[in-house]
N, C-alpha and C positions, 0 to 999 in steps of 0.2 A: 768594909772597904779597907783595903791596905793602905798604911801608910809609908810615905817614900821617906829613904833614910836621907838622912842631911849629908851634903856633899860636904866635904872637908878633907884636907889634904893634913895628915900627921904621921910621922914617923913613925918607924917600927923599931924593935929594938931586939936583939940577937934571945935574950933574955924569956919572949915571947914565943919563941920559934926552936928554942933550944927540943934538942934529943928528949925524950922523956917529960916534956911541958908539957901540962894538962890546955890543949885549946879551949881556951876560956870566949867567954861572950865578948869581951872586951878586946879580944885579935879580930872576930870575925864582925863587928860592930867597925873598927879600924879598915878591913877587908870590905865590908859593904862603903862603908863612907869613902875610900878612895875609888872605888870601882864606881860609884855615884858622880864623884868630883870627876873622873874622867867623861862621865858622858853627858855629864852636863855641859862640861868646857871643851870638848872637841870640836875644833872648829877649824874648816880651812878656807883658805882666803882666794879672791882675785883682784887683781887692779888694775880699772880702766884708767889712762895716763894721755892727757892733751896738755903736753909741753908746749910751753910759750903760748902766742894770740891763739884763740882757737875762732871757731864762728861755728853757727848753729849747725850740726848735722844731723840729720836722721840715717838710720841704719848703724850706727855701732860701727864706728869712723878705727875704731881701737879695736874691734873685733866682740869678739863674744866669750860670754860663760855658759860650757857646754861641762855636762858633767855626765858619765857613764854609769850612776846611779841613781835611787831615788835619794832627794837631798829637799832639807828645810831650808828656806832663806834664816840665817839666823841676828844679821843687822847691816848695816850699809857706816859707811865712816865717810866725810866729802871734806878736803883741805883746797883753797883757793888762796892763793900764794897774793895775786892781784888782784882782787874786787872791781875791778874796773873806774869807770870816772861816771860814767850814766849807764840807768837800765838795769836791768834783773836777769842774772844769767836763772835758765829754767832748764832744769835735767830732769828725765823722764825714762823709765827703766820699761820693756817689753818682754814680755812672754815668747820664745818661737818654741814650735814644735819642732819634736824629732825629724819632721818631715820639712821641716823650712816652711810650714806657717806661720803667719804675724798673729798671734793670739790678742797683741794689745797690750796695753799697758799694765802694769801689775801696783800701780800707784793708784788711792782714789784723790790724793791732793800729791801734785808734782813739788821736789825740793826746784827751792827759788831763793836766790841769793843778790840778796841788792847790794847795789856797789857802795852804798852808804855804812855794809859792814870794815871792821877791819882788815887792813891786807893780814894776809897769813891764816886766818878764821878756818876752825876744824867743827864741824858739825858729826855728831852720831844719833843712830837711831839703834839702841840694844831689844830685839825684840824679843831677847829669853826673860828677860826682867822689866819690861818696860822704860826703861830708862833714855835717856836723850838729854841732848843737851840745849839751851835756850839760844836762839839766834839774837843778836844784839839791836836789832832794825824790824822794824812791826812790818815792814813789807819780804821779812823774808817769812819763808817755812820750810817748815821740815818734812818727809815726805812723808806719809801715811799709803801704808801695804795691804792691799786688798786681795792678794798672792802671795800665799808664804811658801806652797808646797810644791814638789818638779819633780816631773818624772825623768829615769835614764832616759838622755839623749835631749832631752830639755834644756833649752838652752835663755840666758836673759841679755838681751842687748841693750845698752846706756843710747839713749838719743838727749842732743843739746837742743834743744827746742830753741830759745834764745840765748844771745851772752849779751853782757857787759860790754859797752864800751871801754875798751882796754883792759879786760880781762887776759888773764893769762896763768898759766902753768896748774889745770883743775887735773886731782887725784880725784877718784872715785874708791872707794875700797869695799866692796861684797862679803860678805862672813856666809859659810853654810857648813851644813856639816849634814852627814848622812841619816838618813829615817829606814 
């Protein structure tokens, strides 16, 4: 089995590439490792945005992520400026098909956000390295993805299932990048 080279980002230097330079292991080790660290880290973004009060909607109130190739979900980032005063805002992400079917949710536990967090609170879920960040209040959570992968024309729509009393001003932010 092959082993994948370690992504790392290092300079080059004129010295390495010069006229008459024997290409050594250690260009082409440089060569694999930034061409690694690119496609590890390519990632493009969308953001679903409910400026100021918002209240529960289904259907993707902010529209949709529709993408014209096959693409990995690669993590979610969620900022709430206002936590609200009572109540658990609940956001829930959907599957549609290229044909405008509802496939369903693509969450097996929905993010939920109690208003007992801090105002301003940034939640992430990194799902190239497992990584996330810890909610401050035991009634919130973080969402868990039982859908990572989308075909061209596929598309994911954010529903607010519940909010916050006095909630206001939720970023959603999608990361993916192409398969």
């Amino acid at each position: 089995m092959a082993t994948k080279v370690t992504p790392q980002r290092r300079d080059f230097y004129v010295e390495e590439l010069d006229y008459k330079s024997s290409l050594s292991e250690n260009l082409f080790t440089k060569v694999g490792e930034a061409t690694q660290f690119i496609n590890d880290r390519q990632l493009l973004h969308h953001e679903f945005k409910y400026n100021g009060y918002f209240v529960g909607v289904g259907g993707g109130e902010d529209g949709v992520l529709a993408v014209p190739f096959n693409y990995d979900l690669a993590g979610i980032a969620v900022h709430l400026k206002e936590t609200g005063t009572s109540l658990i805002t609940t956001v829930d992400i959907h599957h549609v098909s290229s044909n405008g079917t509802d496939n369903g949710t693509i969450l097996s536990t929905k993010l939920n956000i109690d208003y007992s967090e801090p105002n301003g609170s940034t939640f992430f879920v990194n799902l190239l390295d497992s990584s996330s960040s810890a909610p401050a209040s035991s009634n919130s959570s973080l969402p868990v993805f039982s859908t990572t992968q989308f075909n061209a024309g596929d598309s994911m729509r954010v529903d607010i299932d519940a909010n916050a009393t006095g909630a206001e001003n939720l970023s959603i932010h999608l990361y993916y990048r192409p398969r």
